[in-house]
C-alpha positions in Angstrom: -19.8 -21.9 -12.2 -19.8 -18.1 -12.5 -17.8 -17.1 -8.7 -20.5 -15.1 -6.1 -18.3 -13.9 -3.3 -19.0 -13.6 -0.1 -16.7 -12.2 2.3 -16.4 -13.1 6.0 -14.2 -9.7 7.9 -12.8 -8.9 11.2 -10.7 -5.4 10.3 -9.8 -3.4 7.5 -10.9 -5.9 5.0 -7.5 -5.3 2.6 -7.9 -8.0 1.4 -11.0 -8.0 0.0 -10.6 -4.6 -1.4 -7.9 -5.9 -3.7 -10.5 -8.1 -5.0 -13.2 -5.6 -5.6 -10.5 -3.6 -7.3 -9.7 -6.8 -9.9 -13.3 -7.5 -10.4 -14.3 -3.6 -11.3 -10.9 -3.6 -13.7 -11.9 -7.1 -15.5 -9.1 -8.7 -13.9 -11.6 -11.4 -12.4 -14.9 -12.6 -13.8 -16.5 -12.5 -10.2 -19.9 -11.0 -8.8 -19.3 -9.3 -5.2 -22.7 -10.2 -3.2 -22.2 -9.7 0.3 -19.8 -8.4 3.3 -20.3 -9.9 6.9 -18.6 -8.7 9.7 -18.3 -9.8 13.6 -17.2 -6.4 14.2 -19.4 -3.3 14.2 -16.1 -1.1 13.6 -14.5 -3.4 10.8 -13.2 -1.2 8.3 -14.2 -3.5 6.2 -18.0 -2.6 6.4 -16.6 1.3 5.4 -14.9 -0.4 2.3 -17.7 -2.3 1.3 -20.6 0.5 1.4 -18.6 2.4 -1.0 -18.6 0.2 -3.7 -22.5 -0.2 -2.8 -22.1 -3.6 -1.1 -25.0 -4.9 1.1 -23.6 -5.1 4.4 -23.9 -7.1 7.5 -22.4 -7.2 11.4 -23.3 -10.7 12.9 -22.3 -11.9 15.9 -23.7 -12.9 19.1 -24.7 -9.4 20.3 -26.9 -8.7 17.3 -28.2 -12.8 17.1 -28.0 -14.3 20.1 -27.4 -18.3 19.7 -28.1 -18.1 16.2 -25.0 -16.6 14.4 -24.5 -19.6 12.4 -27.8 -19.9 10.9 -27.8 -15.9 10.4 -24.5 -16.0 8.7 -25.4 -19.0 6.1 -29.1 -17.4 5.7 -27.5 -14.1 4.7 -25.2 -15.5 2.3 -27.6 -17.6 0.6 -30.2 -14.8 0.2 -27.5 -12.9 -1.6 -26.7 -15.7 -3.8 -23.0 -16.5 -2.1 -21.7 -19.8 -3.6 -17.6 -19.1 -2.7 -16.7 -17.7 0.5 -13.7 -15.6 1.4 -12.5 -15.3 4.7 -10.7 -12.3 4.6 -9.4 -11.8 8.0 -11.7 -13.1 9.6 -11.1 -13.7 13.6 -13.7 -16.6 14.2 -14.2 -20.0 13.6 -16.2 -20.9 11.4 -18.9 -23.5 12.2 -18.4 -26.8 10.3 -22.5 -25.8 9.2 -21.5 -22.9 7.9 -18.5 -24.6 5.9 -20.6 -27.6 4.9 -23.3 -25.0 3.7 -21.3 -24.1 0.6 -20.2 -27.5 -0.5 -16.4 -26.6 1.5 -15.8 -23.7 -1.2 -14.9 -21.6 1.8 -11.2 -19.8 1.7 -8.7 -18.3 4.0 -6.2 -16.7 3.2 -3.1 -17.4 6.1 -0.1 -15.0 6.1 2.7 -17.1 6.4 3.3 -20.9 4.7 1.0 -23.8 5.9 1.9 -26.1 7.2 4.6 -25.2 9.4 3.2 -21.8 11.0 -0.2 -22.8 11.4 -2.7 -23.7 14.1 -3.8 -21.7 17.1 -2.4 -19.0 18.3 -0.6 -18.7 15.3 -1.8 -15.3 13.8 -0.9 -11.6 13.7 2.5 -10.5 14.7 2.9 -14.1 16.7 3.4 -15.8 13.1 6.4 -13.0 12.0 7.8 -13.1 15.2 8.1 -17.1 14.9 9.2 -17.5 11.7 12.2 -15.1 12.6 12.7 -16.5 16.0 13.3 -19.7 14.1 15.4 -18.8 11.8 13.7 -19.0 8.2 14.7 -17.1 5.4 11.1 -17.3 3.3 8.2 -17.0 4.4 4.7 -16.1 2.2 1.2 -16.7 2.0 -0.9 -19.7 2.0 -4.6 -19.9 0.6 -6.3 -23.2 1.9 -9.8 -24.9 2.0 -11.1 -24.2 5.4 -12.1 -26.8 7.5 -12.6 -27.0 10.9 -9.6 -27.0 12.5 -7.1 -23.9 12.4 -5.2 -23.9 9.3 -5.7 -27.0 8.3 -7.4 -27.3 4.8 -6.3 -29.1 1.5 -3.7 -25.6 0.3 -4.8 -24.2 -2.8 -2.1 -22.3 -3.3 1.2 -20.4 -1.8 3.7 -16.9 -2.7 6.6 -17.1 -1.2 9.0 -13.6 -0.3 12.6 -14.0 1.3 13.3 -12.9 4.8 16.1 -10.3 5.0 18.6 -9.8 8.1 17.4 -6.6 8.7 13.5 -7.6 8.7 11.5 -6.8 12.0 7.8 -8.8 12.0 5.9 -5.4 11.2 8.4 -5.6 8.2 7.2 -8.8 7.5 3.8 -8.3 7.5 3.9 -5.5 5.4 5.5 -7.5 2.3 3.3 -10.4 3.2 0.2 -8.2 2.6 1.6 -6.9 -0.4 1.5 -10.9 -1.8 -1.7 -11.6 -0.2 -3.6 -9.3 -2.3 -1.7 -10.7 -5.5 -2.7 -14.3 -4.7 -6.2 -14.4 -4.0 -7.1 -13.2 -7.1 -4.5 -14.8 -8.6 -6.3 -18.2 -6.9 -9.3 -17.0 -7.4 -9.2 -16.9 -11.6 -7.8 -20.6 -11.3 -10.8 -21.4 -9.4 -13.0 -19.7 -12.1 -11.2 -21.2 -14.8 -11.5 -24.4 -13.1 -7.7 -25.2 -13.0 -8.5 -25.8 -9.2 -10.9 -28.0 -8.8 -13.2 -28.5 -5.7 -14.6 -32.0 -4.6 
């Protein structure tokens, strides 16, 4: 199955630029259909009208009781058949998920299981994972279902936590790796190394 991204953004969308960037330099056999964003100032929307992207805000200003539907109607008419959350700040509607067979992703900046679940995003993750003592720490792509965090994990980077590391520290490096695994995910997927159901 050839992959059709769709993207699901909150912010900057950094994520999702590093994907562009590996499709448009052969990296990833991919077609980029669609970005949708909750957010009328998402940066993300600025990234993806550059590369000519057709661009969406949905939420329930601009469709009142029907973001669901809006958001499942858009990606179909642009041909979506994997969808990438790339941080994303809602939950997704178990419609929405079972819409596209469950081949939705999200992309979680520390390592599932253990720092997952609500609340558990942003800084809050960083600051746990040094509260608690770890000394790695990484990135998880998972399946998403609907609970928090809680899909089948597709796969994980790990990066070692250094005395001198502060969460924004952290969540720098962890960026860094997030951008490196979800293509790196994302050509398993296409060479059907990972499977879905």
């Amino acid at each position: 199955m050839t992959l059709n991204l769709g993207f699901l953004c909150s912010h900057s969308g950094s994520n999702m630029e590093a994907i562009i960037k590996n499709v448009i330099e052969n990296k990833l056999d991919a077609n980029i259909c669609v970005c949708i964003s909750n957010n009328t100032d998402a940066f993300a929307l600025t990234r993806a009208k550059q590369h000519n992207i057709p661009i969406y805000v949905i939420n329930e200003k601009t469709y009142p009781n029907a973001v669901d539907n809006t958001i499942i109607n858009t990606l179909k008419k642009h041909n979506a058949n994997t969808i990438i959350l790339a941080g994303y700040m809602k939950k997704l509607a178990k419609e929405v998920i079972d819409a596209f067979d469950c081949r939705v992703l999200n992309i979680h900046p520390a390592l599932l299981p253990k720092y997952g679940g609500k609340g558990m995003y942003g800084m809050n993750i960083h600051k746990a994972v040094i509260d608690n003592g770890e000394t790695i720490t990484g990135a998880t792509i998972h399946q998403v279902n609907n609970l928090y965090d809680d899909g089948r994990i597709l796969a994980q980077k790990t990066i070692p936590i250094l005395n001198n590391d502060t969460p924004q520290t952290i969540a720098d490096k962890v960026l860094t790796i997030e951008h490196i695994l979800y293509t790196e995910t994302l050509i398993k997927i296409a060479n059907n190394e990972i499977k879905f159901p």
